[in-house]
N, C-alpha and C positions, 0 to 999 in steps of 0.2 A: 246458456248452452242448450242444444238441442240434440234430440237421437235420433233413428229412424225407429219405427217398426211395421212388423207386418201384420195387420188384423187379418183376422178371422170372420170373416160376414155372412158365414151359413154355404148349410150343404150343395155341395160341386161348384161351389162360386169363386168366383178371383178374389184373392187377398188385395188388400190396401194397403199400399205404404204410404204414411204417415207418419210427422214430424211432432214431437211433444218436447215440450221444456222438459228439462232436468232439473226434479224437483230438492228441496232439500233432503238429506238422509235422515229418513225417520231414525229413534231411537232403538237400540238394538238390532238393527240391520247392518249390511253393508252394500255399497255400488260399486258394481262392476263395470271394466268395459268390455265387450265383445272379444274373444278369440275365436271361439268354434262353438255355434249350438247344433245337434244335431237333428233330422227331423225324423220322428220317433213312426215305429210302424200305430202306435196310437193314434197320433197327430194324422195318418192316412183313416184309419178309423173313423177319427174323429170326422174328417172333411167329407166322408161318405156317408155319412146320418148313422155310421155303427156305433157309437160313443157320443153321450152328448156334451156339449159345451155352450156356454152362452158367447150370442153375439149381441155388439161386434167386444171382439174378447182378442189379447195375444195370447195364443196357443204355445204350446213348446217345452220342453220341460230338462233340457238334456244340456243347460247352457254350462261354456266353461269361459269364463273371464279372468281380467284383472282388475284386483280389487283394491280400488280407485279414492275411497273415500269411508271412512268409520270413524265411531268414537275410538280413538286410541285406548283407554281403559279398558272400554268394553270387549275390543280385541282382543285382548292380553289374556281374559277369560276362558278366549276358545282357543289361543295360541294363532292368532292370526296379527295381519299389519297390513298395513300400504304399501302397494309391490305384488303381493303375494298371486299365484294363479290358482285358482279356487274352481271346485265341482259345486255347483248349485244343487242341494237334494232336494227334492216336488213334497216328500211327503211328511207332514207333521201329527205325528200321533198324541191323540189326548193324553196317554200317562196314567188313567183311571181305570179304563175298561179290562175285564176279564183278561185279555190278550197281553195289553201292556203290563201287569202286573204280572205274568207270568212270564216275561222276559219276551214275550212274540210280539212284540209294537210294529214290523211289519206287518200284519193282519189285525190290525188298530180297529177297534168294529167302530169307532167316531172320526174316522182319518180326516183329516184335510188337508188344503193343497198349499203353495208355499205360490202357485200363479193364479191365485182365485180372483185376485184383485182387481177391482173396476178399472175401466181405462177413464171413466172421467172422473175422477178420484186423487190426487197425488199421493205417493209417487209413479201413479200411471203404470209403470214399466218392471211386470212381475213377471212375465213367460218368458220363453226361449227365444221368443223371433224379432230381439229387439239388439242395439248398439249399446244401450245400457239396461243393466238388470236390479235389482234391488230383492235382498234376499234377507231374512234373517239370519244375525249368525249364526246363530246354533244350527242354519242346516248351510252350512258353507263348507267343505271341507277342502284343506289346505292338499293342491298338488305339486311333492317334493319335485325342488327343485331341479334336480337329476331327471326329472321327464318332461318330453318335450310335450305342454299344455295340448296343441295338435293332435298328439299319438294317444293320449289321456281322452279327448274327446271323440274318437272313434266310437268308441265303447263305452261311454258314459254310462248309458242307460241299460245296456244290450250287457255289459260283463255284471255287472250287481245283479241282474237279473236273473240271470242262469246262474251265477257264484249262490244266491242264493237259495234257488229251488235245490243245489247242490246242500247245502248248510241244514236246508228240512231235511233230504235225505238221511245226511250222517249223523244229526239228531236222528232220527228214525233207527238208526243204527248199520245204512247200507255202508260197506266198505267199497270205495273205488279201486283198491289199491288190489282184491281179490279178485274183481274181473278180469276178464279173459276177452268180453265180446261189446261192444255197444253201437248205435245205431242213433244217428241227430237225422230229425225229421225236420227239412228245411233251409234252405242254405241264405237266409237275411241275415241282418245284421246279431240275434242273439243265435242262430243255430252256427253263425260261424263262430263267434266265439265260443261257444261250447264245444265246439269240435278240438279246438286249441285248449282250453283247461280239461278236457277230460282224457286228452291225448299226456298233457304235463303232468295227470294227476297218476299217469302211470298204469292204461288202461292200451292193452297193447294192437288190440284191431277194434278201429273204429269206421264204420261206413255213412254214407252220408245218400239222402233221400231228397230226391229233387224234383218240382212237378214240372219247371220251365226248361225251354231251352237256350239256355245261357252258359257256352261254353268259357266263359269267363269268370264263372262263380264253380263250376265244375273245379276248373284247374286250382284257383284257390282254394277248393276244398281240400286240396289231395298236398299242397301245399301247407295246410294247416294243420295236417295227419292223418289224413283218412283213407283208407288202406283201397276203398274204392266208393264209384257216387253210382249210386242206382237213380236213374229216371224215370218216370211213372208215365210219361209220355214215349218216350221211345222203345221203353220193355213192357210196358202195361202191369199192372198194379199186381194180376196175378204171378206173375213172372219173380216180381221182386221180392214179395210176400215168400212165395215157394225159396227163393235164394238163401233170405236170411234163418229162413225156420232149418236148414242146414244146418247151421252152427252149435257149438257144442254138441258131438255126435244127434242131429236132427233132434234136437229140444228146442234149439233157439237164442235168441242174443240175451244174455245177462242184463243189460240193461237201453229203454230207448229212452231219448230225451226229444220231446216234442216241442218245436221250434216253428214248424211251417203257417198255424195260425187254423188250418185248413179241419172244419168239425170232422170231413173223412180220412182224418189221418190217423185220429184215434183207432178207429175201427183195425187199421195194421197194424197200430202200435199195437195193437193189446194182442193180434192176430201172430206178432212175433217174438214177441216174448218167450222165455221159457219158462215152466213151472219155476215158480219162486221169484219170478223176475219183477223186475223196477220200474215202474213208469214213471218218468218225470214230463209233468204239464206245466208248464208256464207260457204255452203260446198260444191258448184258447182265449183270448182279451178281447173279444167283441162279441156282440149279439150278429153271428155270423149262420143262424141257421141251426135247425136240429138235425142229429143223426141217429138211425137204430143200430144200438150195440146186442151183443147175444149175450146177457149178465153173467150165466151159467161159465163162461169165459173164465170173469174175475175168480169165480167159486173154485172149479175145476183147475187152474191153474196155480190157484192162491196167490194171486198179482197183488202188488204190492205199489197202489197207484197214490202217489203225493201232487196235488195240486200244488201252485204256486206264483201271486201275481202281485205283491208291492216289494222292496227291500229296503232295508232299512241303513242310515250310516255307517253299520260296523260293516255291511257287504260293499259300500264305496269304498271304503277303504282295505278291506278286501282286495280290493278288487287295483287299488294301485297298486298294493305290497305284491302283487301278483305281475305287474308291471315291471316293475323294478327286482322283482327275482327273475324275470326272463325277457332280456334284451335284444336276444335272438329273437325275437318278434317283433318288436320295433318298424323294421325297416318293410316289413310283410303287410302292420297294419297301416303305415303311413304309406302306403299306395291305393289302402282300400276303399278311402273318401272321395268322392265328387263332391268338388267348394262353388259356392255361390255367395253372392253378397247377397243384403237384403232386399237391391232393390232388383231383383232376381228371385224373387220367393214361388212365383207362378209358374215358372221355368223349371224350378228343385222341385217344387209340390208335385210336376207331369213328371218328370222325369225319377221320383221316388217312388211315384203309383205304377207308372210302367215295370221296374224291376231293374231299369239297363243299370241304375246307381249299384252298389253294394250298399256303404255308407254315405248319407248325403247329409252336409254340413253347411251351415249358414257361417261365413267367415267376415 
């Protein structure tokens, strides 16, 4: 038997599609076959030299299958079988280091990848951008059966992600449930989800910050909760800055979540805030440029800023139970994918960089 996949051959270059045997399933793994990977704003990163990766390499990291072949025993272990539709998770934490030992194995200081694996190596086929995947179990996580794998793979990567800079937070001690105001910088794939759980978490005006013009990401946002989208191109950055610093009689928004990726969006996040206010960063993931901030900012305000950039199992699952408490979104996120097969990978990769996709899925 044979899969596709799509390598990776180095920066702005066309992927390859190529056919590899299906090798045997090593021990402690399991093979999947393809439903939905998704292609990560990383995986754009990646393709523009902001992120490095070897080539030629399959990239990808967001895949959801079905899982096709395992030791039987061994599945038993993690509650999995044959059948089952599975979340692949990328990241394997050593268990040892300072992080992991105090329960944050998301910020693993010795992390490694669960797609690191040679392509000329069997079983060849660890990334996202392949027909069949090959994952250990222990980073498999089973998706109940009551969701539809599809609706599961929108979000793969994009809901853990924000679920969990959420999770540092409330460690931290911020209460969602006490604001009044917030603001998602970015309307891709993790600032729309964010907009949706921080809308569910009971956070009752939320606004949404957009640099493009894409009247189609506008309207899903306002769809998702968000009481209004400021544009930074068609109000200019001072305009929208002045807007939100309004809020809470002119203090400003309780909390912003930054989503956009953009090093100058910090600069307003911190610029909107109000004294005592939240910053949640999880979307600064590339060597994307420096910017000057004015510190006295953080002082004078007392800002309360939590970086946030791996997550770990309990946020996938998180992140389904989250799924399945609110179905009323279902039908919202299963229109937000643009599907492609693999041998369409050069056609998703223009059309992911462009912005026209929301979510773009390799099916």
């Amino acid at each position: 038997m044979k899969a596709k996949a799509a390598v990776f051959m180095g920066i702005d270059r066309e992927f390859e599609v190529r056919e590899f045997e299906v090798a045997q399933t090593p021990r402690g793994y399991g093979r999947s076959k393809l439903i939905a990977s998704g292609i990560c704003g990383t995986d754009i990163h990646i393709h523009r030299g902001k992120l490095d990766a070897p080539t030629p390499s399959i990239i990808g990291h967001e895949f959801v299958g079905r899982l096709e072949d395992l030791d039987t025993e061994e599945g038993q272990a993690y509650g999995l079988k044959a059948g089952d539709a599975v979340i692949a998770d990328i990241a394997v934490p050593c268990g040892d280091c300072l992080l992991c030992r105090s329960g944050d194995d998301a910020n693993c200081a010795n992390m490694k990848v669960t797609n690191g694996g040679s392509i000329e190596e069997a079983p060849y086929l660890y990334g996202g951008y392949t027909e069949v995947n090959f994952t250990p179990l222990a980073n498999l996580v089973r998706i109940p059966d009551e969701l539809n794998p599809v609706v599961a793979a929108t979000f793969a990567c994009p809901g853990p992600t924000a679920i969990h800079a959420c999770r540092l937070a409330e460690q931290a001690g911020v209460r969602f449930a006490g604001m009044g105001t917030a603001v998602v910088q970015g309307l891709g794939p993790v600032g729309c989800f964010a907009l949706a759980y921080l809308k569910k978490a009971g956070i009752e005006n939320i606004y949404a910050i957009t640099a493009g013009d894409n009247s189609k990401r506008e309207e899903l946002a306002m769809e998702l909760g968000a009481k209004r989208v400021f544009n930074l191109h068609r109000e200019g950055t001072e305009a929208v800055t002045a807007a939100l610093q309004k809020e809470n009689s002119g203090l400003g928004v309780d909390l912003c979540f930054e989503a956009s990726g953009a090093p100058q969006a910090v600069v307003q996040g911190m610029d909107v805030l109000r004294n005592r206010g939240v910053y949640l960063v999880p979307g600064q993931y590339s060597a994307s440029g420096g910017i000057t901030i004015q510190p006295q900012t953080i002082t004078f305000k007392a800002l309360h800023i939590i970086g946030s950039s791996q997550y770990s199992v309990i946020d996938v699952e998180q992140y389904l139970n989250f799924l399945i408490g609110n179905k009323d979104l279902h039908p919202l996120i299963d229109k937000m994918s643009s599907r492609y097969p693999i041998e369409r990978i050069n056609e998703a990769i223009a059309d992911a960089k462009s912005g026209s996709n929301i979510k773009t899925l390799l099916v």
